[in-house]
N, C-alpha and C positions, 0 to 999 in steps of 0.2 A: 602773734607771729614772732615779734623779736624775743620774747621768752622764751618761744620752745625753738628757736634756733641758739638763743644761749645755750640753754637745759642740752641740746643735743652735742653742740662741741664739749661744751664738760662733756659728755659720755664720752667722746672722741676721747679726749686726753684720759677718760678713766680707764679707757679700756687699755691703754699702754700700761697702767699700773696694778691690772689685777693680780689677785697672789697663787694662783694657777692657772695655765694655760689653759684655754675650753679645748673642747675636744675639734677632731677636722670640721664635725656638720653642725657645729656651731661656729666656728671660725668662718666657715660658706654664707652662714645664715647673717652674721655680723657686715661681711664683705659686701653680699648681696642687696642688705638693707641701707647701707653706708649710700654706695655706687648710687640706688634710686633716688634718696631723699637727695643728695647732690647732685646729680646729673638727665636724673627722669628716668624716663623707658630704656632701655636696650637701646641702640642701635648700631653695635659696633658689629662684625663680622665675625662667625663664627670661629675660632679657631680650628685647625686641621687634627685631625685625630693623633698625630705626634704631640699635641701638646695637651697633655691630659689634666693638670692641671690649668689650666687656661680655659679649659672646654668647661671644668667643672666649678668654674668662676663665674661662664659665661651663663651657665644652663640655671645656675642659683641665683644669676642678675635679673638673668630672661624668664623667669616664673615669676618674680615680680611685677609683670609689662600691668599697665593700667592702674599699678596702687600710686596714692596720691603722694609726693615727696613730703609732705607735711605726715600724712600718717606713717611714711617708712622711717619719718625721724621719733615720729612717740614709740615704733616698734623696738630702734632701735636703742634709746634712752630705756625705756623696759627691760629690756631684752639684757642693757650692760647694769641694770641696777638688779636685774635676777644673780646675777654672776659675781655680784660685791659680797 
């Protein structure tokens, strides 16, 4: 556990230093995986249709609901060593 909680802040800080920016539906996909593996399930309040970015932060958290924060941090360590 303490390895891949290490392994996964390295990806945090790597992901500040990649040499291009991913594209939006991977940026959702990076946010979404982040938010679970530290915080869990959803359970914050939809946002209101005025905020379309907020909705669309919420809705790529909220597909996540049930995966384990241990597996959203290997997805996401994956996910930012696909991108190096």
């Amino acid at each position: 556990m303490a390895d891949l909680k290490a392994a996964f802040e390295a990806a945090v800080a790597n992901s500040k230093t990649l040499s291009e920016r991913p594209d939006n539906a991977t940026l959702l996909k990076l946010y979404a995986l982040y938010k679970q593996a530290s915080m869990g399930d959803n359970s914050e309040k939809k946002p209101g249709f005025g905020d379309m970015v907020g909705r669309a932060k919420w809705d790529a958290w909220n597909g996540l609901k049930g995966t384990a924060p241990n597996d959203a941090m290997q997805q996401y360590i994956d996910l930012i060593e696909s991108l190096s």
